[in-house]
C-alpha positions in Angstrom: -39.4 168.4 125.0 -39.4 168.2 121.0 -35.9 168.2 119.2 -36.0 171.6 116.7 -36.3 170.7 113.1 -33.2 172.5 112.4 -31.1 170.5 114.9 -32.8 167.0 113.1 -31.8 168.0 109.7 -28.4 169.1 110.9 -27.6 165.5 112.8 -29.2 163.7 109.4 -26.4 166.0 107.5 -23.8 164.8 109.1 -24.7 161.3 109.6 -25.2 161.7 105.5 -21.5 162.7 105.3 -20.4 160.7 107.8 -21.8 157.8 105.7 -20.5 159.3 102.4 -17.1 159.6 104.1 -17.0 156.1 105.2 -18.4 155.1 101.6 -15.2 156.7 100.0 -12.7 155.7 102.3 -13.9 151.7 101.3 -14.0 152.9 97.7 -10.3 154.2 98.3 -9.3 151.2 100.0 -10.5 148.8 97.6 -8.9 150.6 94.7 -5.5 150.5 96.6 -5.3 146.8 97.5 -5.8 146.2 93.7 -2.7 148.1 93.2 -1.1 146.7 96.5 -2.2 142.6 94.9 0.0 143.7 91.8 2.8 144.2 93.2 2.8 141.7 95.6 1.6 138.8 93.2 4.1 139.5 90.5 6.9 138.9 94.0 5.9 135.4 94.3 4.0 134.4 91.0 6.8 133.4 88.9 8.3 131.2 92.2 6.9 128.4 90.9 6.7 128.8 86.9 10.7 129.6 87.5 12.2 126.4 87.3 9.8 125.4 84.2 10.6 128.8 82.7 14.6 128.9 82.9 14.1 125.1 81.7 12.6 126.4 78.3 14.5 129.3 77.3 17.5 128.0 78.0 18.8 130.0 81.4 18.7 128.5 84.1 22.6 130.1 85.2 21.0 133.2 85.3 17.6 132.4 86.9 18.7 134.3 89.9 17.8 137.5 87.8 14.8 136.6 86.7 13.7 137.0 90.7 16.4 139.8 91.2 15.5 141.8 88.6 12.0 143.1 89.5 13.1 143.5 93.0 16.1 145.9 91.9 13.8 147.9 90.1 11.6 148.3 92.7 13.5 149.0 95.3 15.8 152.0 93.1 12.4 153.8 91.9 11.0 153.8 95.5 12.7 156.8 96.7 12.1 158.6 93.4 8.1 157.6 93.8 8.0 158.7 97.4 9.2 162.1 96.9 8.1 163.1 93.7 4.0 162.0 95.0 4.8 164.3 98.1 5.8 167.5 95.2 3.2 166.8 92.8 0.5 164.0 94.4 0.0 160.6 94.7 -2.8 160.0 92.1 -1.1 160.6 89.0 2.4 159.3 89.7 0.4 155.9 91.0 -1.4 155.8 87.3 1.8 156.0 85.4 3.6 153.8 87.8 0.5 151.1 86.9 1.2 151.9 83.4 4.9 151.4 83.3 3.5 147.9 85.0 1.5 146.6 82.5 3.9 147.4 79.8 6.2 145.1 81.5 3.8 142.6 81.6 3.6 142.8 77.9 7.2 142.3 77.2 7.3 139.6 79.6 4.6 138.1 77.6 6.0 138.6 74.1 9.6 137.0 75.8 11.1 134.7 73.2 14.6 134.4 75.4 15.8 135.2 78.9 17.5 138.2 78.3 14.3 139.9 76.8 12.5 138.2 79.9 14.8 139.7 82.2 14.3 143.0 80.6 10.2 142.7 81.4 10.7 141.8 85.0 13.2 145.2 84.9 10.6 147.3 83.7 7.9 145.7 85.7 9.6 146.5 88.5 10.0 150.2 87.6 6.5 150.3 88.2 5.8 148.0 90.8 7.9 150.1 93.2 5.5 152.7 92.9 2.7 150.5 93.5 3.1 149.7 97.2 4.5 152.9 98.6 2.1 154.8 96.9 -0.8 152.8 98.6 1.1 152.8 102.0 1.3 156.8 101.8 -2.2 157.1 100.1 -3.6 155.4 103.4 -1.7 157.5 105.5 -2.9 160.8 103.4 -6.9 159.7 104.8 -6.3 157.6 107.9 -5.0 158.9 111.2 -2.1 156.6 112.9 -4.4 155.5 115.6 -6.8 153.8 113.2 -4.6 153.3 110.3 -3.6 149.4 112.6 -6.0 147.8 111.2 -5.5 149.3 107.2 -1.9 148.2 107.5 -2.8 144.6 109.1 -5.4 144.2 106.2 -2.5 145.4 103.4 -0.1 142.7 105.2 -2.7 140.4 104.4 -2.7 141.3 100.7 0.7 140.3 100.9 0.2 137.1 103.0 -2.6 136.1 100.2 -0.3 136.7 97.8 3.0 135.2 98.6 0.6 131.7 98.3 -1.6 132.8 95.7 0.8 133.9 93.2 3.1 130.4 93.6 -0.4 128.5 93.2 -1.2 130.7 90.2 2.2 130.0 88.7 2.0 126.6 89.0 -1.5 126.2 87.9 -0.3 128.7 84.9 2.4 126.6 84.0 0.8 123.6 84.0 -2.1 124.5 82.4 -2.4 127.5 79.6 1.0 128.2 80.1 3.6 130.2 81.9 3.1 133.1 79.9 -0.3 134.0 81.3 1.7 134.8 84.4 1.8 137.7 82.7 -1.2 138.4 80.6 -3.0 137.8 83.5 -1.6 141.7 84.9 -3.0 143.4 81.8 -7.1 142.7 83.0 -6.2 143.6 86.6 -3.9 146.4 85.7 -6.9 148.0 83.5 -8.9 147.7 87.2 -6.9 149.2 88.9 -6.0 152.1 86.5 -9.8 152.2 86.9 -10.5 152.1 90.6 -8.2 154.5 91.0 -9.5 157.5 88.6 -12.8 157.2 90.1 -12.4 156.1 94.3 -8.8 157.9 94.6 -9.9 161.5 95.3 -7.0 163.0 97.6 -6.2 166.8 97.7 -4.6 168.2 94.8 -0.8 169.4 95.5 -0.4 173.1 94.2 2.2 172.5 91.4 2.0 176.6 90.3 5.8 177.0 90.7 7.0 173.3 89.5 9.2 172.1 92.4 12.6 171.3 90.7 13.4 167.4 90.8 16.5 165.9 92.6 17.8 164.4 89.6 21.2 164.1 90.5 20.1 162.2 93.8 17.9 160.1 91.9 20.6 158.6 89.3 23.3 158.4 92.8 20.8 156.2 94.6 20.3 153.7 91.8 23.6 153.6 90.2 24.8 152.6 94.7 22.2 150.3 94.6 23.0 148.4 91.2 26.4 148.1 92.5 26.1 146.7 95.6 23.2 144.0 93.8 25.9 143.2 91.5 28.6 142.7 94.1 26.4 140.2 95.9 25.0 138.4 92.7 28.1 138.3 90.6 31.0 137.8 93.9 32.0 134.0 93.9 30.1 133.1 90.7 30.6 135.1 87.5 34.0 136.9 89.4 36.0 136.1 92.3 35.5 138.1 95.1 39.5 139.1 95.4 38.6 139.7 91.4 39.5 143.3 90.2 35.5 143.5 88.9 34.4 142.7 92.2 36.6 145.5 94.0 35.7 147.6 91.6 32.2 147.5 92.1 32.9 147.7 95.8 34.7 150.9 95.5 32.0 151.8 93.2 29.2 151.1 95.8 31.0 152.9 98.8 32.0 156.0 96.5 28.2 156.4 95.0 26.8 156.3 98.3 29.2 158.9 99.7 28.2 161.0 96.8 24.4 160.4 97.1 24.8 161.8 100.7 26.7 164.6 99.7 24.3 165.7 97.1 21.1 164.9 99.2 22.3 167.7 101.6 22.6 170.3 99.0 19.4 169.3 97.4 16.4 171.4 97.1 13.8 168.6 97.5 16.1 165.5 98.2 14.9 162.1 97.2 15.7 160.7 100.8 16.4 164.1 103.0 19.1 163.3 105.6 17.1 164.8 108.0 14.8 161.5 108.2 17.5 160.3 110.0 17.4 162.5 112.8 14.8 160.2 114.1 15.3 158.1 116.4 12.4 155.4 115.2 13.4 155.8 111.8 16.8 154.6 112.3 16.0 152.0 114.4 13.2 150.9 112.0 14.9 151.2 109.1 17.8 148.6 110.5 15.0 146.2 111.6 13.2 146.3 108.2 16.5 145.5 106.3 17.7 142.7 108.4 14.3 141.3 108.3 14.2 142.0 104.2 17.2 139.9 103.5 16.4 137.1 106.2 12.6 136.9 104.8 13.2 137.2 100.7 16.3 135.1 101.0 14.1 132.3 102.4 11.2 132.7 100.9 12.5 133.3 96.9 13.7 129.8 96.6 11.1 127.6 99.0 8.7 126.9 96.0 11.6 125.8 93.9 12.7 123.7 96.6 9.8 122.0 97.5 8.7 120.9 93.9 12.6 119.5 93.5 12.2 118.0 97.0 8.7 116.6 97.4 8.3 116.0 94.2 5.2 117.6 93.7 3.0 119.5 91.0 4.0 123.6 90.8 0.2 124.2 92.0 0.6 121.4 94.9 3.6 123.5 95.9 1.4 126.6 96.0 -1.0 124.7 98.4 2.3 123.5 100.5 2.9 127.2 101.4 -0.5 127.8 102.3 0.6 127.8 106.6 2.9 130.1 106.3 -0.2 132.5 104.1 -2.4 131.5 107.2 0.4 132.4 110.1 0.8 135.6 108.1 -2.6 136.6 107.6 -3.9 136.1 110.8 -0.9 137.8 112.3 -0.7 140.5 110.4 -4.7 141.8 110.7 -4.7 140.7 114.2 -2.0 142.3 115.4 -3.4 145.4 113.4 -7.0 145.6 115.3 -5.4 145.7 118.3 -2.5 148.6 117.6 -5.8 150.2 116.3 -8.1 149.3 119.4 -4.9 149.9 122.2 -2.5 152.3 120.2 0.5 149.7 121.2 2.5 148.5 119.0 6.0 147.9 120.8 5.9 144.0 121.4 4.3 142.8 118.1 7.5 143.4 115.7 9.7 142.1 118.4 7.7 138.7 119.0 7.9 139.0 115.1 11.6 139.1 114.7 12.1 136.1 117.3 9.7 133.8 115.6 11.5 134.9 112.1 15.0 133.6 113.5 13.1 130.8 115.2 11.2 129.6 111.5 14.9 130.5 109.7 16.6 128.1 112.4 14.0 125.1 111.7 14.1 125.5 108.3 17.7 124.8 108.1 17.5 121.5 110.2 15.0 119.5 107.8 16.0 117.2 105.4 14.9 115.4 102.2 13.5 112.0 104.4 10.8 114.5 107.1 7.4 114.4 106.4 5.6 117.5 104.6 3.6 118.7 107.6 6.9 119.4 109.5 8.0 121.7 106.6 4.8 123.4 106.7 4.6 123.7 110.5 8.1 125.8 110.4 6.5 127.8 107.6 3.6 128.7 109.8 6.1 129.9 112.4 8.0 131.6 109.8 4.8 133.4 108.6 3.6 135.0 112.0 7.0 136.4 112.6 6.4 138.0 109.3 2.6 139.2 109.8 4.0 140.3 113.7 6.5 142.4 111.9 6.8 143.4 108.6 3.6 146.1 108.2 3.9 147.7 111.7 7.5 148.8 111.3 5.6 150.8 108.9 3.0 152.7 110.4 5.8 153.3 113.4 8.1 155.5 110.4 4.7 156.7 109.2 3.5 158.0 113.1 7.4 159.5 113.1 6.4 162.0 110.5 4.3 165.3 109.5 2.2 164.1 106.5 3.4 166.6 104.6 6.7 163.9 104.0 4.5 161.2 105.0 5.3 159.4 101.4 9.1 160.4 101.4 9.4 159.5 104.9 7.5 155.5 103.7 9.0 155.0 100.6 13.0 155.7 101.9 12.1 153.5 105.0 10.8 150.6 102.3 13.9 151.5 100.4 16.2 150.1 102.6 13.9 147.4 103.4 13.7 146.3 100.0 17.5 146.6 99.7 17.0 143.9 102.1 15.1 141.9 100.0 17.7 142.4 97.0 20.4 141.1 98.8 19.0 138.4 100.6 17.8 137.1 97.0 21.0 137.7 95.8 22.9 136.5 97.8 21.4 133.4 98.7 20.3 132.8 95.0 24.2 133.1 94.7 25.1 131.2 97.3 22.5 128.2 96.1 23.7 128.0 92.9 27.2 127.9 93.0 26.4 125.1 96.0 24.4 123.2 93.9 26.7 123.0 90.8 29.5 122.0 93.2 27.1 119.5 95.5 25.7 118.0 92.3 28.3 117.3 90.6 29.6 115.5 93.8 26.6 113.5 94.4 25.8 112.6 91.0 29.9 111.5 90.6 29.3 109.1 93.7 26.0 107.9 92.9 28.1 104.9 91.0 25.5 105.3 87.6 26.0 105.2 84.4 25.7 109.1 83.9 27.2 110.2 80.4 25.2 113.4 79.3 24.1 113.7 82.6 27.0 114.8 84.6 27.2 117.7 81.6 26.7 121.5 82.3 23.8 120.7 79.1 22.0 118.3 81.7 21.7 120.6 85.0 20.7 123.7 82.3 17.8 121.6 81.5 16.5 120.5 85.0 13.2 120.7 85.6 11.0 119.6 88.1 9.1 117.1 85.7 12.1 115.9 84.4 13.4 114.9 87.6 10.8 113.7 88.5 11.1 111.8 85.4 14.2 110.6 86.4 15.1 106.8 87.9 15.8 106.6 91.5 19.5 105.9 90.9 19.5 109.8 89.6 16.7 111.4 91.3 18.0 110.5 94.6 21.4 112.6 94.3 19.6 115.3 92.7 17.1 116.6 95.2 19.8 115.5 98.5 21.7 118.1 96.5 19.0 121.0 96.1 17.9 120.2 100.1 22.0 120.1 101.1 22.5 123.0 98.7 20.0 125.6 100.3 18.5 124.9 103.3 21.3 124.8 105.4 21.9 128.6 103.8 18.9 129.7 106.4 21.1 129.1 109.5 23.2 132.1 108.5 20.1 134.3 108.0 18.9 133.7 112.2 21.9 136.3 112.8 19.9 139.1 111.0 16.4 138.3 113.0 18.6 138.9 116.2 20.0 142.3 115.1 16.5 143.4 114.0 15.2 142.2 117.8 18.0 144.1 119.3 16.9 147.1 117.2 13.5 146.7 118.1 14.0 146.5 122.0 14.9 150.6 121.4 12.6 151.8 119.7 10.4 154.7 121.5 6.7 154.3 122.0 5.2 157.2 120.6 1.3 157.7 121.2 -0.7 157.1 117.8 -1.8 160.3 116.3 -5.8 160.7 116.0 -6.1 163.0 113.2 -4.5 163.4 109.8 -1.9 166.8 109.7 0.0 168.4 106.9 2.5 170.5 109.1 5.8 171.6 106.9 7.0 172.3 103.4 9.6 170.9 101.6 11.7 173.6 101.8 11.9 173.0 105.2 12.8 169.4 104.7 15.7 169.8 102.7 17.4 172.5 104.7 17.0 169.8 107.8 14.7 172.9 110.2 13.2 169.9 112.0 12.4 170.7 115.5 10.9 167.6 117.3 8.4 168.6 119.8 5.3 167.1 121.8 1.8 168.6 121.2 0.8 169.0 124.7 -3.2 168.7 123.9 -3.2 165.1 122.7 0.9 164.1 123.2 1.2 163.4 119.6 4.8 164.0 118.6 5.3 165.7 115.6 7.5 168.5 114.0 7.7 172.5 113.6 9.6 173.2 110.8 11.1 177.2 111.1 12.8 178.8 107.9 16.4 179.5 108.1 15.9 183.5 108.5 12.7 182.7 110.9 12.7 183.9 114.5 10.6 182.7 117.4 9.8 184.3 120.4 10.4 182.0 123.5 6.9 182.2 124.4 5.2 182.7 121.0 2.2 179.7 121.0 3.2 177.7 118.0 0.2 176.2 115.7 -0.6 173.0 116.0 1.2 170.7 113.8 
């Protein structure tokens, strides 16, 4: 029996498009983990140049910004970015988002002091946090949950390449053509990714007839709350006193702006983060876990490259190399982990082995001291890095399964919000914490070291500490110097294993919901903002998902309800 003609050329068809779909998807994907590298890189890349860069302009009492900056910008515009892709797309909000990134990078280049650099970081961070949810919801705009495992395990390796690559390229930077090429080097890759993303990033255009009116008043609450809790955490016991009037103020300030952002987010038409996200159970739950892990991992991890070129007394690029376990721990973790969500559609146990082996790599880190050997360090970063990989990118494709995709990028970027408000206040606050330690441990340690100080017991002399110039530095100084950094920040990590545990506990509740199979765009906006969010359970395929019903709808008990 001979196969008709028509049915051959019918199966070549759609093996053609099959093929062409497959072809675009990798096209899509590429030109997102350009955008994805960005962002991540310009986290970790200054790490090492820091203690070089502070050195040279003079500002190293307000170094803590330079990290703290970029990640407060970030994490205030990712809301905004979220829900303003979900009104009007994701393609051209991503390109002025890498836009707004490059022209950081070109202030950051031109930087002649630390305010101005300080400024760059700011504004590179206004677009950075547009970089990663954008790619995150992108993803989940093509990629059903079931197989979207293995796109998130390969995006938490992006990271994991990153958070090793961009200290190694800072230190290579710095000791080579210069620090500053930290960031001319985002202009070439910036202009790719513009590019990859104009010709692979083809997504269904949003119908923008009637322009959907912004939530401008939600978007000015939610970043004026989250300046003043950064402020709280970075200037309390430092700049102010913590019983200080400015310090309570800012409190007040923090509690009242957040009260007000709720407030205003319920009368909202299209709400930056719609209170109704928090009607989910997994969101909640999630969105805990992600912030106690935020602040235990970028509290840690800020300051490690710092700490081992003071310590060690290694090159900036030999420190790079030094964090190359915990890259590996994460990167295998991370995809691993991801192929198998995507093979079994469980996903339960990975981010709570992840948080265990985060408070287990926090705990170890606190115990070494200046005198242990290197590969001890790096074998507690390993560990540290696998809790990550096991964690960090799976709490997001659990908020992501939680939602229609028609919120799909609101639903991302207010979950990464929170995580990154995490990741402000654990750099914060232990970038607070170290520094007002290491004045007062220096000072002590460099008063008993029974030298001949002069000059350098002087506020002039710790301004200008560098790595090479400690390493410069006779025995009789260097010695008291790095016992200080070690004694000044390590044993900070201690206090961060609390936070693992409450993200584990967090964890152990969250519900197992089967991996949807197909891509959906169920509700409006509309919908959204008014909270009509009726959970329910496709009986077909089990896929839990969401009806939304306007407020002067009725249903019939037994009406069939369309697939959503």
């Amino acid at each position: 029996m001979t196969t008709p003609p028509t049915a051959v050329a019918a199966t070549a068809d759609t093996q053609s498009t099959e093929k062409s779909a497959d072809r675009s998807l990798l096209f899509l994907f590429i030109g997102l983990m350009i955008t994805m590298l960005l962002a991540s890189l310009n986290q970790t890349v200054l790490s090492t140049a820091l203690p070089t860069i502070v050195g040279e302009l003079d500002g190293v009492d307000q170094m803590t910004w330079v990290i703290t900056g970029y990640i407060l910008a970030s994490t205030v515009v990712m809301p905004v970015y979220g829900r303003i892709s979900d009104l009007l797309g994701r393609k051209p909000v991503l390109l002025v988002a890498i836009g707004l990134f490059i022209l950081g990078s070109i202030v950051g280049g031109l930087a002649q002091n630390i305010e101005l650099l300080i400024a760059a970081r700011v504004l590179q961070g206004i677009g950075g946090g547009g970089l990663m949810i954008l790619s995150q919801a992108a993803i989940a705009d093509v990629v059903p949950a079931r197989e979207r495992g293995r796109y998130m395990g390969a995006m938490g390796a992006v990271f994991a390449v990153s958070s090793v690559a961009g200290p190694l390229l800072g230190g290579w930077l710095t000791e080579g053509p210069g620090w500053r090429w930290a960031f001319w080097l985002n202009i070439p890759l910036g202009i790719l990714a513009i590019a990859a993303c104009s010709v692979f990033l083809k997504l269904p255009k949003k119908d923008v007839t009637d322009r959907p009116k912004l939530d401008y008043l939600g978007m000015a609450l939610v970043a004026a709350a989250t300046t003043a809790l950064v402020l709280v955490v970075t200037w309390g016991g430092t700049t102010y006193d913590w019983a200080s009037p400015q310090i309570i103020g800012l409190i007040v300030a923090t509690v009242v702006l957040a009260v007000l952002f709720c407030l205003a987010e319920m009368r909202a038409e299209h709400p930056v983060i719609p209170m109704a996200l928090f009607s989910d159970r997994n969101f909640v739950l999630t969105t805990i876990a992600g912030l106690m892990i935020g602040v235990a991992m970028f509290g840690a991890l800020g300051y490690m490259p710092t700490y081992i070129q003071m310590v060690t007394g290694v090159s900036a690029t030999v420190a790079g190399l030094l964090m190359i376990p915990m890259m590996g721990g994460l990167l295998v973790a991370s995809v691993t982990s991801g192929q198998i969500v995507s093979r079994t559609g469980k996903y339960k146990a990975f981010p709570i082995a992840g948080s265990v082996l985060i408070g287990v790599g926090l705990g170890l880190l606190s115990t070494l001291t200046v005198e242990d050997p290197t590969w001890l360090m790096c074998t507690y970063l390993a560990i540290l890095g696998v809790g990550i990989g096991l964690a960090m990118q799976l709490l997001t494709l659990i908020v992501q399964n939680s939602f229609p995709g028609a919120i799909v990028g609101t639903a991302t970027a207010a979950a990464n919000y929170f995580r990154q408000v995490g990741a402000t206040l654990g750099s914060a606050v232990v970038g607070s914490i170290f520094a007002s330690r290491l004045i007062t441990i220096l000072s002590e340690k460099l008063s008993s070291s029974g030298a001949d100080l002069g000059a350098a017991n002087s506020d002039d002399f710790r301004k200008h500490l560098t790595p090479a110039g400690v390493n410069q530095l006779p025995d009789q100084l260097r010695d008291p110097i790095i016992h200080a950094y070690n004694d000044a920040l390590l044993p900070i990590f201690l206090f961060l294993v609390p936070l693992a545990a409450i993200a584990l506990i967090a964890l152990l509740f969250i519900e197992p919901k089967p991996l949807a199979t197909s891509v959906h765009e169920e509700i409006t906006a509309e919908s959204l903002a008014e909270g009509q969010l009726l959970e329910r359970v496709d009986d077909t395929d089990g896929i839990s998902a969401f009806d939304a019903l306007a407020p002067d709808e009725e249903t019939e008990p037994d009406a069939p309800k369309s697939r959503v």
